[in-house]
N, C-alpha and C positions, 0 to 999 in steps of 0.2 A: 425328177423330184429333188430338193434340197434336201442335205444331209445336215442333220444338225448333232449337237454334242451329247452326250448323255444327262449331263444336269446343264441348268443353268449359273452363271455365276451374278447370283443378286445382288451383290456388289454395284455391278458393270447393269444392270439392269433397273436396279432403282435409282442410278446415277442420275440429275438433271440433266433435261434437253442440252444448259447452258455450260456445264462440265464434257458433256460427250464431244460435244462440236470444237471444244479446249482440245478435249484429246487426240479427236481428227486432225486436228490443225498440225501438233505439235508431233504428232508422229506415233503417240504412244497406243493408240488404238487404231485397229482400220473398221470402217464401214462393212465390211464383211464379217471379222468377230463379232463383232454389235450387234446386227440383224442372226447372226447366229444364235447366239444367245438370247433374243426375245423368241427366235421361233421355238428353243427351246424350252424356255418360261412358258407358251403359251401352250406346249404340247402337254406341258405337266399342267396345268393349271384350269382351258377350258374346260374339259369334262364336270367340272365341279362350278365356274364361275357361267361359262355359257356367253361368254360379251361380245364373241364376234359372228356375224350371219357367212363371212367368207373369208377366205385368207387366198392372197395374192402371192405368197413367197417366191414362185419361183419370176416373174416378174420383176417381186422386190430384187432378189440375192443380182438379176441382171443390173438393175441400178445401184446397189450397193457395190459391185464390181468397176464401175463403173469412176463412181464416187474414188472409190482406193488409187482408179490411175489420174482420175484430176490432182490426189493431194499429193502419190510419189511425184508427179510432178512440179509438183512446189509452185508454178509458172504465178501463181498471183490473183488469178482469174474465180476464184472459189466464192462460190455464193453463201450466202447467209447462214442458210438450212442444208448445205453441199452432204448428203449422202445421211440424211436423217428420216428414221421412219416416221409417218404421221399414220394414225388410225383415226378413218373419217367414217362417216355418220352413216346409215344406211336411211341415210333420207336427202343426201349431197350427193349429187348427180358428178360422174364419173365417165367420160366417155366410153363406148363397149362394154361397161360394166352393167350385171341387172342391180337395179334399184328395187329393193320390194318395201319402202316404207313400211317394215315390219307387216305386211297385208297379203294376203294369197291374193288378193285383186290385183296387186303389183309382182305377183311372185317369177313372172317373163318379162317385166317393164325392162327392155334393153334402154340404157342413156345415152343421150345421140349430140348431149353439150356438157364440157366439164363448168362445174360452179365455180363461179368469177372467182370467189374468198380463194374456193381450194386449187384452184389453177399458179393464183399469186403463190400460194407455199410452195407448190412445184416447180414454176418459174423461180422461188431461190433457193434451190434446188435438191428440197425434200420428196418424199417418193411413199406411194399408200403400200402398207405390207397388209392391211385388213380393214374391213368392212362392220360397224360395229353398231349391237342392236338398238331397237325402238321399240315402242309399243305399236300398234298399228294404227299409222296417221300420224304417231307421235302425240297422239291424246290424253296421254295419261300421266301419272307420278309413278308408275311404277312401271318397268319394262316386262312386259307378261304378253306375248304375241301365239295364235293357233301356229304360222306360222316358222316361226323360232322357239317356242318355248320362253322359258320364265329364265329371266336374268338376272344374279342375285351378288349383294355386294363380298368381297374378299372377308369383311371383317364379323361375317356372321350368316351361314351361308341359306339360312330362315328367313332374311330380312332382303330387302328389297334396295338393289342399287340405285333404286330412282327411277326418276322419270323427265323427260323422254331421254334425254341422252345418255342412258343407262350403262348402254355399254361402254360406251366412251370412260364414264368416271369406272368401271367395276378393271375395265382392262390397265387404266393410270393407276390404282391402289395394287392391280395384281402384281404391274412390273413387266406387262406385256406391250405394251408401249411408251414411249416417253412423253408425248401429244397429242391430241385427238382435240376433232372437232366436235360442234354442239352447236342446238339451236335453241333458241327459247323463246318463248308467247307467252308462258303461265310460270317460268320457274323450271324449264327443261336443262339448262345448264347447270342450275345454281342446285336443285335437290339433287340430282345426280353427285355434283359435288361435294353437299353435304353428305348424302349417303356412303359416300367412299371415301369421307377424309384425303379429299384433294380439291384443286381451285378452280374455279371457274369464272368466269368475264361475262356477264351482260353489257356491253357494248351499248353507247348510245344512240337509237334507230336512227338508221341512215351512214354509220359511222362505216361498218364493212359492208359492202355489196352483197346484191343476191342476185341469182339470176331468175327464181319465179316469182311469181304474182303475190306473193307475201312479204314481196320487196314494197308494199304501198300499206300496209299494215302498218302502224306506229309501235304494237305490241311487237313486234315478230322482228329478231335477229339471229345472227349468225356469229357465232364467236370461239374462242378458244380455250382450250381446258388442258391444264396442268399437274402437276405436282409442286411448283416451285411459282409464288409470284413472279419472280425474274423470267419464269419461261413463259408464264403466260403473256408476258410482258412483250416479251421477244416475237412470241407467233402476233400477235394481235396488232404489232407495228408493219407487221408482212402483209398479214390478210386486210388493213382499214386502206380506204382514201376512196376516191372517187372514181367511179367505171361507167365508161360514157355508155353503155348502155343499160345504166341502172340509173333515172333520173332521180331516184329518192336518194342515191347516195351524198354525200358533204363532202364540200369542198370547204378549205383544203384539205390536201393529206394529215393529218394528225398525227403527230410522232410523240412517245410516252420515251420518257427519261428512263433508264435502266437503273441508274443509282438516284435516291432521296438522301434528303438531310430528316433528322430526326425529328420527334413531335413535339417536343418540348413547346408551352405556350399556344399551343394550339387549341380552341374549345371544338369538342366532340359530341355531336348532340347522343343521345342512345332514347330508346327504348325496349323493353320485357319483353311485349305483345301486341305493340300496337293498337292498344286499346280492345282491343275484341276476341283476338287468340289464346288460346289453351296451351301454355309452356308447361311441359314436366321435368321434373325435378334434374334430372340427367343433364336437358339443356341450360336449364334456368343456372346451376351451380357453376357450367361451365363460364356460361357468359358474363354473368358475376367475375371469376377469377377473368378470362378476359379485359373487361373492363378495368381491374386490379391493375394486370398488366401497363392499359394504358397508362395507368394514373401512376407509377412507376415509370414508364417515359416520361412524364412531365406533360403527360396533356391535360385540360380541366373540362372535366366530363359535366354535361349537363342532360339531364332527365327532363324530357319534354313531352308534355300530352300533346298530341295531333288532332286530337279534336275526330279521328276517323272513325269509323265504325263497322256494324256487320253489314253497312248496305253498299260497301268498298266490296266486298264478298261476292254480295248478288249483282253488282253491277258489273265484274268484270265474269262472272258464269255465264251472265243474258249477251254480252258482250261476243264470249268466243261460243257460247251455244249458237247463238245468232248466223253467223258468219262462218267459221272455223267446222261448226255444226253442221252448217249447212252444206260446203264444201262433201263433208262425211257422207251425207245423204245423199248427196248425187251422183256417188259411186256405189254405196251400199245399197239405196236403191235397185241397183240391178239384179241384183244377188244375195238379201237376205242371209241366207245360210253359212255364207263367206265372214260373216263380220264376227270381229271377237266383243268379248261382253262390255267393254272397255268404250268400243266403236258403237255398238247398239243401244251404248246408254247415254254418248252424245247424239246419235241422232234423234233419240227420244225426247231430249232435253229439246234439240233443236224446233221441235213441233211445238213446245209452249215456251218460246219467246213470239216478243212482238217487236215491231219497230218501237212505238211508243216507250219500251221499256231499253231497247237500243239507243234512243234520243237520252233515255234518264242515264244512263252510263257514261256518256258524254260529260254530264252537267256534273256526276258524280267525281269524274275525273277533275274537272275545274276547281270542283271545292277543295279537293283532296290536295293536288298541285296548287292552289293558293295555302294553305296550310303548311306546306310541306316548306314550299319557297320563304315562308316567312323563319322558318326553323335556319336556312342554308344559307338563308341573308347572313346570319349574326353569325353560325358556326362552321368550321371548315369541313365537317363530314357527320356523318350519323350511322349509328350503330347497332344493328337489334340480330335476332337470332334467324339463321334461313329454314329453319323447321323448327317445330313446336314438338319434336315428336319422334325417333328416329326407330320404332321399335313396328316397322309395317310391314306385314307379311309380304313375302316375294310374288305369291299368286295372289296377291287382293283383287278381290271382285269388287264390283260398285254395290254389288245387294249385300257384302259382308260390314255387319256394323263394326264401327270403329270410334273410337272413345277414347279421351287424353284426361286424367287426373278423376275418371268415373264420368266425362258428362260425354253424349255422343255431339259428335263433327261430322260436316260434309267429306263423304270418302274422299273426294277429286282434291278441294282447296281447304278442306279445316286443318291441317297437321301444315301447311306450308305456309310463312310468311312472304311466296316470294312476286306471287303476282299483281298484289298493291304497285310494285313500283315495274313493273311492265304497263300499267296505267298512266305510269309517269316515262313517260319513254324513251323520254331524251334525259331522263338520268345516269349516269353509271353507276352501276353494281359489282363488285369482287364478293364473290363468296369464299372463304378462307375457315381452314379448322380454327376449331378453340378448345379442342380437345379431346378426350375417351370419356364418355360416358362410365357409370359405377356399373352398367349392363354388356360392355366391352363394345361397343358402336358409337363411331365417330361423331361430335358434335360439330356445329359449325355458326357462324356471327355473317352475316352479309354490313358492307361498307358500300354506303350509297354518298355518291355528290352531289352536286348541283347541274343542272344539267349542263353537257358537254364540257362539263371540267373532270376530264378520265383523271390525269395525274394525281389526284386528290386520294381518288380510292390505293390507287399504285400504291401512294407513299406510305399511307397506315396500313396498309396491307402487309407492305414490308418489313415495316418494325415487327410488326404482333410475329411474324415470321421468324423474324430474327430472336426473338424474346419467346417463343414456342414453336420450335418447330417440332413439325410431327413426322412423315414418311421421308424426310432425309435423317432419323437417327433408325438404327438398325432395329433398338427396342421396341421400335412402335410402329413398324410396318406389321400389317394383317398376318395375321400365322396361319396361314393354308399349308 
């Protein structure tokens, strides 16, 4: 068993992916203090945050050993990610590792291929120390599984880290990893994100490989979650490009600049709410000062109706009930009694969809993406908030009502702005803080481009970073 230190030093633990990797290089840290000190972060810190379904350490500490004799040797030969923990999904396939997509139905699933995305971070030669939660199937906004229990974020331990890649964003806020992976279909990256006040990438589909059958879905990718635009930066240059046996991926490889030039002169489109959402006051002020922000760099912000609506809402529900639902039901199906409430109110859904309302989600998407593109013609990015709402219980049921400024919301999609533009697929999205709510829980602004123009989001992501950051000053890390 590894032996770890008695406290952790959060220093050395909140540091950037992009700082660590400095340090390895230069000599002043090794790969074995490092992973020392997250395992000791995380011994103090799961019992209360809950984000990881397994831990790998004695594994890791053999690669982080490992790591220490590739840098005393100086030889040259050091990869990218040489001797960096990454916490992945417990829905990424892991060779010998059990996979339980947060599911007692998966709770012995042994994996028998590692995923294309997570193999590339290990080929540049980063290494999994843990395994980190989901809801089950990854269906939900908030991480609440029979099997794991409820996952809640660092900044408020009532409230809910998100969903689905819950633990991913709860363990980057706590300072128990420096990286972790994330998928997203409805907003599983991006509310996670928001929930935890740290970053997260939607990726535009096709851009990183998958290796399952969700690799032909336009909704459904794979991407990277940080603390630092620059490191999201960094993993997402690793994990994209083309894998010959994922025919949906793009060619070519796609490489994001690490450094921008500043926004000056730039038009910014933004909106509130997208026309149909319920923004509360917490987020609404932040995004405001945000937007301040920009206009403080020299960009010139333009407020733009989309012309979209609540049927943006029901088209993309009938959409993954349809599909994604159906999926659900043919496992749940066997077993009833296995499904958590989460799982049995998409399959519920899934029996009152139709095709005919699957074809309308299609057309809804067109109208939506013609709208949108006529916005990204004229401006170089656009702006709105990734939740409506950050104040949602950690065990939210689908039958508990829920309500933003007194009026009731769909539990699954009324509080999240983020699955509109998983309709639009081949957009890219960064979700990034914009601040602490007056309630002490992180707000957050998603930056969407034009499709497959990733550098776009990069660049204004970077500034607002630079002009507010949050989890690299010591005062505004979560007080657990």
């Amino acid at each position: 068993m590894v032996t770890t230190l008695n406290k952790a030093d959060l220093d050395l633990c909140y540091m950037s992916a992009t700082d660590v990797l400095a340090k390895f290089r230069a000599r002043s840290l090794s790969p074995v203090e490092y992973l020392d000190n997250l395992i000791a972060r995380t011994e103090e810190v799961e019992p209360r945050i809950n984000a990881f379904t397994a831990t790998h350490f004695d594994k890791a500490m053999v690669q982080a050993k490992s790591a220490e004799a590739r840098y005393a040797k100086g030889t040259g030969d050091l990869r990218p990610l040489e001797g960096l923990p990454v916490a992945i999904k417990d829905e990424v396939d892991l060779t010998g590792e059990i996979v339980t997509q947060g599911s007692l139905y998966y709770k012995d699933e042994v994996a028998t291929e590692t995923h294309f995305a997570a193999q590339r971070l290990f080929d540049a030669g980063a290494f999994y120390h843990a395994q980190t939660t989901t809801p089950e199937f990854c269906c939900a906004g908030v991480t609440d599984s029979r099997i794991h229990g409820t996952t809640r974020t660092p900044w408020g331990l009532d409230y809910t880290c998100g969903g689905s890649s819950g633990g991913s964003g709860a363990s980057l806020a706590a300072g128990s990893t420096p990286l972790a992976t994330g998928s997203d279909i409805g907003g599983s990256i991006r509310i996670p994100a928001a929930c935890c006040g740290v970053v997260g990438y939607k990726p535009p589909y096709g851009r990183n490989p998958d290796n399952t059958a969700f690799a032909y879905d336009m909704y459904a990718v794979v991407g990277p979650m940080g603390r630092t635009v620059e490191d999201v930066a960094l993993m997402q240059n690793i994990m994209c490009g083309p894998h010959p046996l994922d025919n949906a991926s793009i060619r070519p490889k796609y490489e994001l600049p690490l450094t921008h030039k500043g926004l000056k002169g730039l038009k910014i489109a933004w909106s509130m709410d997208l026309n149909f959402f319920e923004i509360d006051d917490h987020v609404r002020t932040n995004t405001l000062r945000t937007l301040d922000i920009l206009k403080d760099l020299g960009a010139e912000l333009v407020e733009v109706d989309l012309s979209w609506t609540a049927r943006a809402e029901r088209a993309v529900e009938v959409y993954l009930d349809h599909l994604f639902g159906g999926y659900m039901a043919s496992v749940v199906e066997t077993d009833p009694s296995l499904a958590s409430p989460w799982a049995a109110y998409c399959v519920k859904a899934n029996q009152n969809t139709s095709s005919t309302e699957f074809y309308d989600a299609y057309e809804a998407q067109m109208e939506m993406g013609r709208a949108f593109g006529i916005v990204l013609e004229d401006c170089y990015a656009f702006i709105c908030p990734t939740l409506g709402h950050h104040e949602i219980p950690a065990d939210q049921n689908p039958a508990d009502r829920l309500a933003i400024n007194g009026k009731a919301v769909n539990p699954m999609y009324g509080w999240t702005l983020c699955h509109p533009f998983n309709m639009l697929g081949r957009c890219p999205v960064l979700s990034v803080p914009s601040g602490i709510g007056g309630n002490g829980l992180p707000t957050s602004v998603q930056i969407v481009a034009r499709h497959l123009d990733d550098a776009r989001v990069f660049r204004v992501g970077q500034a607002l970073q630079q002009a507010n950051p949050l989890l690299t000053t010591i005062n505004n890390r979560p007080k657990l």
